[in-house]
C-alpha positions in Angstrom: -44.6 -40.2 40.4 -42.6 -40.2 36.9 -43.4 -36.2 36.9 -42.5 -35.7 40.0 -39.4 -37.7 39.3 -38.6 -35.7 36.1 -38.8 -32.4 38.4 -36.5 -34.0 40.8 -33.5 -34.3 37.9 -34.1 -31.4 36.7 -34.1 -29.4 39.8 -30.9 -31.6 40.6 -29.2 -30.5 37.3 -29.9 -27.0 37.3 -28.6 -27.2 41.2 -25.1 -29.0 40.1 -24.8 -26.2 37.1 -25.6 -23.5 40.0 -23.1 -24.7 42.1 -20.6 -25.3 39.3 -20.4 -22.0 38.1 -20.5 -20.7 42.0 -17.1 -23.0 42.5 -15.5 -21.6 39.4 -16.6 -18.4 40.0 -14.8 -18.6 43.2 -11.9 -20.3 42.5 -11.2 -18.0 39.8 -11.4 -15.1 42.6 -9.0 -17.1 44.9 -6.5 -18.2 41.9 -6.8 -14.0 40.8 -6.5 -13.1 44.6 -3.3 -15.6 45.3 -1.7 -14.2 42.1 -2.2 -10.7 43.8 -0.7 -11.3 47.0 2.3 -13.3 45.3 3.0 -10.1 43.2 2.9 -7.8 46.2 5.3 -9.8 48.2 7.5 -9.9 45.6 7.2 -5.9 44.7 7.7 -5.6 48.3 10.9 -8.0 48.2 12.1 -6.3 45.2 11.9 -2.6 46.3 13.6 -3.6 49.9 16.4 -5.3 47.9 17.1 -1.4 45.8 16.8 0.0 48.7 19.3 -2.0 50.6 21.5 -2.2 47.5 20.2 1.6 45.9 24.2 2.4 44.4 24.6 -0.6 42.9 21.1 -1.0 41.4 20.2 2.4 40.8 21.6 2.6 37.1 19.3 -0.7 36.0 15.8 0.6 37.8 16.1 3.7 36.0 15.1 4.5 32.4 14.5 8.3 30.4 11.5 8.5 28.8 11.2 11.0 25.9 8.6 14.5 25.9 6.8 12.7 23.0 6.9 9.4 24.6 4.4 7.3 26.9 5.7 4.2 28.7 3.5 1.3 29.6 4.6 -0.5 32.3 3.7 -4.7 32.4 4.5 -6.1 35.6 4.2 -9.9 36.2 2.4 -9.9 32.8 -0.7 -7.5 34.1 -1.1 -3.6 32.9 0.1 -1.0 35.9 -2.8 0.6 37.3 -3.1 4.2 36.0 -2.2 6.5 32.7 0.9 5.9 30.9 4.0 7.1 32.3 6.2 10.1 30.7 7.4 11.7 30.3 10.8 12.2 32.3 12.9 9.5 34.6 11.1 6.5 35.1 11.9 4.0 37.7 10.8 0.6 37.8 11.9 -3.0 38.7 14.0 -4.5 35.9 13.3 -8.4 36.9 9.6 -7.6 37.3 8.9 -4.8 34.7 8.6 -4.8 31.1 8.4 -1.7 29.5 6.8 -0.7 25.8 7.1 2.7 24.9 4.8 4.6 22.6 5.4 7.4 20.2 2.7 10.0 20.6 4.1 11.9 17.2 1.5 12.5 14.4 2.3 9.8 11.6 1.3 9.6 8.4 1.4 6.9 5.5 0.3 6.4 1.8 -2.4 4.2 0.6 -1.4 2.0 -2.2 -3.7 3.0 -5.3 -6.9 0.7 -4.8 -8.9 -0.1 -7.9 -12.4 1.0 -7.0 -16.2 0.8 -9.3 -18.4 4.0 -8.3 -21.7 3.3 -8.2 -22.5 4.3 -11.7 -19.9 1.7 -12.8 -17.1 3.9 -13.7 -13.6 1.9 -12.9 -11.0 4.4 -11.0 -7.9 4.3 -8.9 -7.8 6.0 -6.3 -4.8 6.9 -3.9 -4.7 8.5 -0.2 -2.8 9.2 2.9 -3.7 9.0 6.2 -2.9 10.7 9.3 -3.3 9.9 13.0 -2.0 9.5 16.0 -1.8 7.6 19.3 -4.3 9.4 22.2 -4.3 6.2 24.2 -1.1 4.2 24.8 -2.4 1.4 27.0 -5.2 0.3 24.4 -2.6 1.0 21.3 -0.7 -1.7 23.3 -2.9 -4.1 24.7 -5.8 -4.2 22.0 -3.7 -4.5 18.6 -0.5 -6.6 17.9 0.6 -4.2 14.9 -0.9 -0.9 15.1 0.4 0.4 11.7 -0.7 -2.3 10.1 -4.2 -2.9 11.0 -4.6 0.9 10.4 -3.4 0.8 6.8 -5.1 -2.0 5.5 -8.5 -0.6 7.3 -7.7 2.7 5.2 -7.4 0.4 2.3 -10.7 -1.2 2.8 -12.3 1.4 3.8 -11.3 3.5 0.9 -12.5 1.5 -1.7 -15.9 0.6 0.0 -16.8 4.4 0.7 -15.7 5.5 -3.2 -18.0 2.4 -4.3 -21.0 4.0 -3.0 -21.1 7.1 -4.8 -21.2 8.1 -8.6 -18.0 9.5 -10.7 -19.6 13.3 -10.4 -19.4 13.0 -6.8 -16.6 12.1 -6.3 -14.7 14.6 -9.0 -16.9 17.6 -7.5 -17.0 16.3 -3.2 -13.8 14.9 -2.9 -13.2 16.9 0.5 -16.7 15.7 1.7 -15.6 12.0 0.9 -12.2 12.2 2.6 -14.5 13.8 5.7 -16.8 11.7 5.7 -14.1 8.7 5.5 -12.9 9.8 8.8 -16.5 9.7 10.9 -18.8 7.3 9.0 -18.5 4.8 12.4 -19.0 7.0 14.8 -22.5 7.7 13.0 -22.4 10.9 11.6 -23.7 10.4 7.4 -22.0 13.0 4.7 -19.9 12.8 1.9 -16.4 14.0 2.5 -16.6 12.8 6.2 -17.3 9.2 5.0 -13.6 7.7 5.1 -12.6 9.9 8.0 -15.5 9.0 9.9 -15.2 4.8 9.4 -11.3 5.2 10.4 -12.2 7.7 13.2 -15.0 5.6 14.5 -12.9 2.1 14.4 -9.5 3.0 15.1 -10.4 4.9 18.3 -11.2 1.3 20.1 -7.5 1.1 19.6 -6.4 4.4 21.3 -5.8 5.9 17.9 -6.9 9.0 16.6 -7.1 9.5 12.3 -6.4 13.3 12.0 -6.7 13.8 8.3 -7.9 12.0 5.5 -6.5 13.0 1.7 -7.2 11.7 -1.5 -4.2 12.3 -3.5 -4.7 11.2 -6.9 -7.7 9.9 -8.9 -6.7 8.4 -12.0 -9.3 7.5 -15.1 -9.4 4.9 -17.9 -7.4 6.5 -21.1 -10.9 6.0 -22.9 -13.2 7.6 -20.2 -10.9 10.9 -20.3 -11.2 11.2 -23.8 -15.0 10.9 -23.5 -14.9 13.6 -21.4 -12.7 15.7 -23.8 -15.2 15.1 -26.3 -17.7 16.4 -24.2 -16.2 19.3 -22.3 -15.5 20.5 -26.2 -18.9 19.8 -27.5 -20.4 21.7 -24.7 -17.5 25.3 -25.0 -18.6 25.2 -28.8 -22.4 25.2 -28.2 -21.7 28.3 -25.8 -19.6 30.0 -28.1 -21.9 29.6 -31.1 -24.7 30.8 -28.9 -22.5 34.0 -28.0 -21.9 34.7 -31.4 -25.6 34.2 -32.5 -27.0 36.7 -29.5 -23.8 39.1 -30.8 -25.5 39.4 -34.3 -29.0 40.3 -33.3 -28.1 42.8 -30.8 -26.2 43.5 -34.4 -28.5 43.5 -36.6 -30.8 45.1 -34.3 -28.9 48.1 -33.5 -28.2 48.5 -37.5 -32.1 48.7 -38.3 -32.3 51.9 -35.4 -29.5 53.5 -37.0 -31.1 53.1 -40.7 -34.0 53.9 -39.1 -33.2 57.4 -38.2 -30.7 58.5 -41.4 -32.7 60.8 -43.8 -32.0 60.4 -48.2 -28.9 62.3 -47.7 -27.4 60.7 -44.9 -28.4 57.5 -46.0 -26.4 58.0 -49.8 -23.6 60.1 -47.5 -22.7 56.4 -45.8 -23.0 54.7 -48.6 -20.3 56.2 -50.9 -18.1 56.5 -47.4 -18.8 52.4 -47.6 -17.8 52.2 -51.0 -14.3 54.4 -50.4 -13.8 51.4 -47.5 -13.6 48.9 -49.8 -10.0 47.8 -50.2 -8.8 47.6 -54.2 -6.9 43.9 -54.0 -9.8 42.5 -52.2 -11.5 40.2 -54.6 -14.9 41.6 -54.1 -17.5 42.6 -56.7 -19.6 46.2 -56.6 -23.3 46.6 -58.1 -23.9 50.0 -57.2 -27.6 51.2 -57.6 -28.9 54.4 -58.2 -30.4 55.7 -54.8 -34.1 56.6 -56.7 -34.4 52.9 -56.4 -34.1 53.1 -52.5 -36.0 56.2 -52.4 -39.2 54.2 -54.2 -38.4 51.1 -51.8 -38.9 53.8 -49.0 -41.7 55.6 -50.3 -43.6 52.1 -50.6 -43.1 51.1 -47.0 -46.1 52.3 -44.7 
């Protein structure tokens, strides 16, 4: 008896919470279907009385809306079904309409320098600008308060979490990949220039925006990091240089043993006195000169 009791409740709870949420279900259809008709009987009332009183009126139900321009239209506080209007004369009915208008133009805007720590632990700052646009008025309305705003300071933050995740050679050598990448990360795409472009892309577009174009304009290093890299740059031109003029001297010295190689006695004691005449009187330079016989026995001992 106590179960069956226990089942009783319980079937008598879940049955009230059924019902419940039936009533309110349908209540909120009625309220939603009363507010409806209201605003159609009033929409009716409104366009008989411009109508009736169209020279009079026809200068306040009218507005221009620009080629670069969309207008969305709020009436009794609820979206007008369909696109955006624009551009061209718009009507509508001043006591009942309120009007926003959107600029479709391509804008652009600086990011602050943002102090960022690469992955290898490297401090920068780092600077951009971002582009974008509005594709969708209705959502650049309806989902965000201030557009500009919310899109800056996701450029910000997004700017200093996609430089964090890669090394200081990355991002002095990939910098277009980054500023890609920063522009399509969200919408799930994985590179490195397309990192910023893809987080803004992929998150702003829930607010009818589109980022265009991603740049990094300046990346500026710690005083002591650039000399570092000074330092090293150098060390690394001199080791190539030295190892230039090393290979130059034995090709050198090489091609000096064929010629030797091939001059007979006469030849040989022929460019020697020429070498002598080259000598240059002021030069401080000392002469032994040899009698050739020596050279001749050198010759004769070599196999």
């Amino acid at each position: 008896m106590g179960g069956s009791n226990k089942v009783g409740v319980l079937c008598a709870d879940e049955f009230d919470a059924e019902s419940a949420k039936n009533i309110a279900t349908d209540g909120g259809r009625r309220v939603g279907g009363v507010v409806e008709v209201v605003g159609a009987v009033l929409t009716l009332l409104s366009a008989a009385f411009i109508i009736l009183t169209f020279p009079l009126t026809a200068w306040m139900c009218a507005k221009v809306v620009q080629e670069y321009e969309r207008a969305v239209i709020f009436r009794l506080g609820r979206v007008v079904k369909g696109q955006a209007r624009g551009p061209g004369l718009l009507w509508f009915i001043p006591w009942l309409d309120v009007i926003q208008k959107v600029d479709l133009r391509t804008v652009s805007f600086s990011v602050r320098p943002q102090e960022v720590l690469t992955a290898d632990g490297v401090p920068l700052k780092v600077d951009a600008v971002v582009f974008y646009r509005v594709v969708d008025p209705s959502l650049w309305v309806m989902r965000v308060q201030n557009g500009y705003q919310a899109t800056l300071t996701l450029a910000q933050t997004t700017l200093r979490a996609t430089l964090g995740a890669h090394t200081l050679m990355d991002v002095l050598t990939q910098t277009p990949g980054i500023t890609k990448r920063i522009e399509w990360m969200s919408a799930g795409a994985c590179c490195t220039r397309f990192v910023l472009q893809e987080v803004l892309y992929g998150v702003s577009l829930l607010w009818g925006v589109r980022v265009e174009r991603v740049e990094l304009k300046d990346l500026m290093l710690p005083v002591s990091l650039q000399r570092c890299m000074a330092a090293e740059a150098e060390a690394a031109r001199t080791a190539r240089a030295k190892a230039i003029v090393a290979e130059g001297e034995a090709k050198a010295s090489r091609a000096l043993m064929e010629a030797a190689s091939g001059l007979s006695s006469v030849a040989f004691h022929l460019r020697y006195l020429q070498s002598l005449s080259s000598v240059q009187s002021g030069a401080s330079i000392v002469v032994f000169c040899l009698p050739t016989e020596l050279l001749d026995v050198f010759n004769s001992q070599q196999p």
